[in-house]
N, C-alpha and C positions, 0 to 999 in steps of 0.2 A: 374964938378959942383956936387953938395952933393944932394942928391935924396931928401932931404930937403929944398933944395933951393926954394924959390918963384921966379914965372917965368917964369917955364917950364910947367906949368900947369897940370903937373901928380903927383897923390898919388900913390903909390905903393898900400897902404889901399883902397885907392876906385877901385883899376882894377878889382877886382870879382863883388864888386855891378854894374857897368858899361856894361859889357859885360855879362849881362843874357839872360834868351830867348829872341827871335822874338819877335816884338809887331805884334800880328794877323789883328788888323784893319790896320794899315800901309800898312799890304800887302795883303788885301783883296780889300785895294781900288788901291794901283799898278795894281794889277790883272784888276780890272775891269777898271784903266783909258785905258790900253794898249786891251782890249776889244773893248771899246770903238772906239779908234785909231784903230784900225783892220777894223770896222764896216764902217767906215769915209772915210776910204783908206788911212788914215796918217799914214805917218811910222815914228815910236822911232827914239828921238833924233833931231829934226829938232827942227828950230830958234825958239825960244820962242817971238811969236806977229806973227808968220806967218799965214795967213788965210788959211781955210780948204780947203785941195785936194780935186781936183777933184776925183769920182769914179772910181773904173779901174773893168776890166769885170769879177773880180772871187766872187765880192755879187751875180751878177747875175750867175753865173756858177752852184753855190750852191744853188738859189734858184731853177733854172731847173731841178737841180738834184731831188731836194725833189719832185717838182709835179710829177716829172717822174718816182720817186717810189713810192707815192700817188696813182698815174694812174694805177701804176702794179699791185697794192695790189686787185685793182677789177680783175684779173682774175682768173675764179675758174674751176676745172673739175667733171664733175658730170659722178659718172661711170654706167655701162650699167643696175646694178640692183638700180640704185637710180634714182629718180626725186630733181630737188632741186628746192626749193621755195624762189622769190624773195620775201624781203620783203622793202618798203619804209619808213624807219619812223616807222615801225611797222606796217605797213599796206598792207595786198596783194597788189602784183601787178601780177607775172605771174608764170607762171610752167614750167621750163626748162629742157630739153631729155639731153639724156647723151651725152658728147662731151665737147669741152672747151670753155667755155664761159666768157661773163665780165658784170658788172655792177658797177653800182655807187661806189665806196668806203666807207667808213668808213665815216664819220659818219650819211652819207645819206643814207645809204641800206648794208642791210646783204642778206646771204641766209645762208637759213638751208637744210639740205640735209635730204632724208627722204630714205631708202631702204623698195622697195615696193616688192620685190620681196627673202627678207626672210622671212623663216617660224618660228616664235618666238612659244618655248613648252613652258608650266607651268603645273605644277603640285599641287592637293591639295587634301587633305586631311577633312572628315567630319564625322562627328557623326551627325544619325537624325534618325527621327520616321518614319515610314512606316503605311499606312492606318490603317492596323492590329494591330499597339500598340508597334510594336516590335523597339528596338533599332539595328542599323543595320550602321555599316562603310563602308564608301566608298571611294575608291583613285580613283578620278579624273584626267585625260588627258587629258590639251586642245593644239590644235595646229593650229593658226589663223597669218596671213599678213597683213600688213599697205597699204591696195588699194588705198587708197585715200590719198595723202600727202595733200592736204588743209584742211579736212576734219577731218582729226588727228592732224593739228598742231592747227584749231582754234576754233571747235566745242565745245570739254570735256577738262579740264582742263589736266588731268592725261590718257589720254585712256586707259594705260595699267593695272593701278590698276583698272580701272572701270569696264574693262573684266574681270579680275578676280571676282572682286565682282557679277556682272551679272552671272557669270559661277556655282557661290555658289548659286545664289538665284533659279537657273532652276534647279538645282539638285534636290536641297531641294522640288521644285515645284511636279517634275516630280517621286520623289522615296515618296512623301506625299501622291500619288495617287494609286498607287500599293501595292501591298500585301505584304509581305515575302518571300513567297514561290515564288512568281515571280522574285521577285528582284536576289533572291539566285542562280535560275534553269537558265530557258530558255529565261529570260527577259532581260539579257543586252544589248543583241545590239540592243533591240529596245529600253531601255531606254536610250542608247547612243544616237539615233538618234533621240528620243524625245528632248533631254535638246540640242544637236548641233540646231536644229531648232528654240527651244525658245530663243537659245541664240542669233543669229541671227538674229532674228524678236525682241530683245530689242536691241541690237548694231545699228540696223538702226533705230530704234524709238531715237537713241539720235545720232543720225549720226555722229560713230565715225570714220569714214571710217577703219573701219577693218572689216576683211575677216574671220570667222571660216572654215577654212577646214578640221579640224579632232576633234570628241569627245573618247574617250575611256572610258568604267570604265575598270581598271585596275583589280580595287578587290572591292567583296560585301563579309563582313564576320562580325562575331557577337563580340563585345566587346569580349578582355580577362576574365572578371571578370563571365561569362555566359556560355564558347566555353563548358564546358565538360558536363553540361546540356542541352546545344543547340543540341550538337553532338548526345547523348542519344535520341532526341527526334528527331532528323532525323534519326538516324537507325530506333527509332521504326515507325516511319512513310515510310522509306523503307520498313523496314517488312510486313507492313501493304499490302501495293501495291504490293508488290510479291507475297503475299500471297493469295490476290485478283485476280491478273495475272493467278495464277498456280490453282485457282477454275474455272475462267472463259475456262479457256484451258481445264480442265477436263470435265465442261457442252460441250464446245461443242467438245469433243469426244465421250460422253456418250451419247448426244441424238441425234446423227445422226443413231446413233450403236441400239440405242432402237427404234429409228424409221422404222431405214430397219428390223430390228424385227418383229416389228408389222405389218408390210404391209408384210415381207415373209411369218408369220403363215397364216395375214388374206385372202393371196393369196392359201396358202397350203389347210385352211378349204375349200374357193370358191372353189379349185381343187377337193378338197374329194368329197364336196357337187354334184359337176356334174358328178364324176364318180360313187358315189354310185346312183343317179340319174339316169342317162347311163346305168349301171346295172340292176339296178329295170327294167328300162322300158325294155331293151335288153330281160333279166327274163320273165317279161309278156308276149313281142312278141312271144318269144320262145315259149312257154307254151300253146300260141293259136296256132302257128302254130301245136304244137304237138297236141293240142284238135282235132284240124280238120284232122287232119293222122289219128287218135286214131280211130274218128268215122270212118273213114271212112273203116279202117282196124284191130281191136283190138286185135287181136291176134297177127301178125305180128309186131306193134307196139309195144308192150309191149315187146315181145320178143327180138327185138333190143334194147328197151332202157336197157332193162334188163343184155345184154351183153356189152353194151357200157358201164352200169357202175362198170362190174366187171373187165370191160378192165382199167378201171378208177382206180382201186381199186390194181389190180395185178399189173398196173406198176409203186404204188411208195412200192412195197413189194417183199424182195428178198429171201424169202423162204416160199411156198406153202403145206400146210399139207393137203391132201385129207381124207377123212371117207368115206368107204365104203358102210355106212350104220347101220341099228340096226343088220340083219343078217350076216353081218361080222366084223370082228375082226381086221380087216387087215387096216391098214395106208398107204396111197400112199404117199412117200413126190417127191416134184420137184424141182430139183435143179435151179431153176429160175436165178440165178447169174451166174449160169456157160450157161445159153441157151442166155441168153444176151451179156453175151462176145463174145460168138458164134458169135452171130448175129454183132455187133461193129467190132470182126475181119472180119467177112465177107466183109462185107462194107467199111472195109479199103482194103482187095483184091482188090474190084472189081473196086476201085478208084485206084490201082496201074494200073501201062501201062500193056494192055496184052499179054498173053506170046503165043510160037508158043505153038498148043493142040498138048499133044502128043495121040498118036496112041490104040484106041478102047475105050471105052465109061467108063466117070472116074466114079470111085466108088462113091458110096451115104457113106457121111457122118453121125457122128453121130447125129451132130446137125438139118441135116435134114429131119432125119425117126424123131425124139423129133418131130421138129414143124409136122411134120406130124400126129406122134400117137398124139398132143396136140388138132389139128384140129380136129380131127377124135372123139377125144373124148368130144371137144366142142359143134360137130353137134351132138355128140350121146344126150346129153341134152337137 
């Protein structure tokens, strides 16, 4: 037959219009009648006018399945540094310790896990005024814990930015009140442990349950745009106090030194005053006692004091020149330094150990006819 024929009901011409794509609705409802049949427990292909099968056990199979992974999904583990918090609806219900635990599922209850037992740092930076006027930077340290999981998840919206804000505002508080000079020296770590305390006593004023347990300041130092005139005026303020230091150190080396001065002369004059005192009166005693010899024997008297003070006189004198008088012409001198040695080696003799004497009677020395003819010529007087 001729491909022209009527009849055979094919165009050559119409086979590409014919066989285009898929129509999509066609088989989007295939899809879901056979859906459908799955759901029913009918299976494809059975008699058209049959009434619907019974159920068979794998709807319920599947639906076991699901509540049973439904049920799983509430088990959770809360580890040793967290606490986790039930919550119903949104609404507390308890606080649960670390271990595995289960609650409601989805869409009746969550839990949120809170770690109470890390230490969360931050760090911040400020520029502020100090009592004194001055501008003065500070780098902040804080380092604080989440103690309380209920307290943190429903008291402050944010707790963590709100510590930080609290943390700016006690700085600011606590460096407003102090000096310069403090803030710069010896005052850190008590302004550390001022702003740690304030900040504390506002975190529980909004009970956010956290914990500050460390404040630092890191650093107190002057703007860049000031450091080399700041600098200038703390040398010369070192200057100042060393200089101060090394006068106070020299008063008191000086007047301890001028003090034991003055009490050693004014002890030396006291000493003078009672020995010329001592004196004098020693002086007058003497002088009576010699009144009363005097009277009592004048010529004797005199003649003793007379020789005692030429005794006085001769032995701080080592060369003696005698005058014979107007009728003679004649000089006696005395060797007075040689009759002294005399005498000094004698008396070292006689302190020597003594010796065996030898035999018949020793001769008279020169030295001892001197003290003789000296005697002799002193009684002639």
């Amino acid at each position: 037959m001729a491909w022209n024929e009527s009849g055979n009901g094919k165009n050559p011409w119409d086979r590409g219009r014919r066989e285009g794509p898929p129509d999509l609705d066609r088989l989007l409802r295939d899809w879901q009648r056979r859906l459908n049949a799955f759901l029913r427990g009918r299976r494809g292909g059975g008699p058209v006018g049959a009434g619907p099968a019974a159920p068979g056990p794998l709807p319920w199979l599947l639906i076991g399945l699901l509540v049973a992974g439904w049920v799983l999904t509430g088990f959770y583990r809360v580890d040793d540094a967290e606490r986790g918090v039930v919550l119903r609806f949104g609404k507390y219900v308890e606080t649960t310790l670390p271990g595995l635990r289960w609650h409601i599922p989805w869409p009746f209850e969550r839990v949120e896990r809170v770690n109470t037992n890390e230490i969360v740092p931050f760090r911040q930076q400020f520029r502020m005024l100090t009592r004194d006027e001055n501008i003065v930077e500070v780098d902040l340290s804080v380092q604080y814990r989440r103690a309380d999981p209920v307290m943190y998840l429903f008291n402050v919206r944010d707790p963590d930015r709100t510590l930080e804000e609290v943390a700016e505002s006690a700085i600011r508080e606590v460096i407003g009140k102090n000096e310069l000079d403090f803030v710069l020296t010896a005052g850190r770590s008590e302004i550390a442990l001022q702003t740690e305390k304030l900040i504390q006593q506002t975190v529980d004023e909004y009970k956010a349950g956290l914990t500050v347990t460390k404040v630092n300041l890191q650093d107190a130092n002057f703007p860049g745009q000031v450091q080399t005139a700041v600098q200038d005026a703390i040398k010369a303020r070192e200057d100042r106090e060393r200089l101060s230091f090394e006068a106070q150190k020299y008063a008191n080396e000086i007047l301890p030194l001028a003090r034991g001065e003055a009490v050693r002369r004014q002890n030396d004059a006291e000493a003078y005053r009672a020995r010329v005192v001592a004196d004098a009166q020693g002086e007058a005693s003497r002088f009576d006692q010699l009144l009363a010899e005097y009277e009592k024997a004048p010529a004797v008297t005199r003649r003793r004091l007379y020789l005692e003070t030429m005794e006085d006189i001769y032995a701080n004198s080592s060369k003696v020149i005698v005058d014979g008088g107007k009728d003679s012409n004649s000089l006696l001198y005395l060797p007075v330094e040689k009759l002294l040695e005399q005498r000094r080696s004698a008396a070292g003799a006689a302190a020597a150990p003594p010796r065996v004497p030898s035999a018949g009677p020793a001769p008279e020395t020169a030295g001892s006819s001197t003290s003789r003819d000296d005697r002799r010529n002193r009684g002639a007087r």
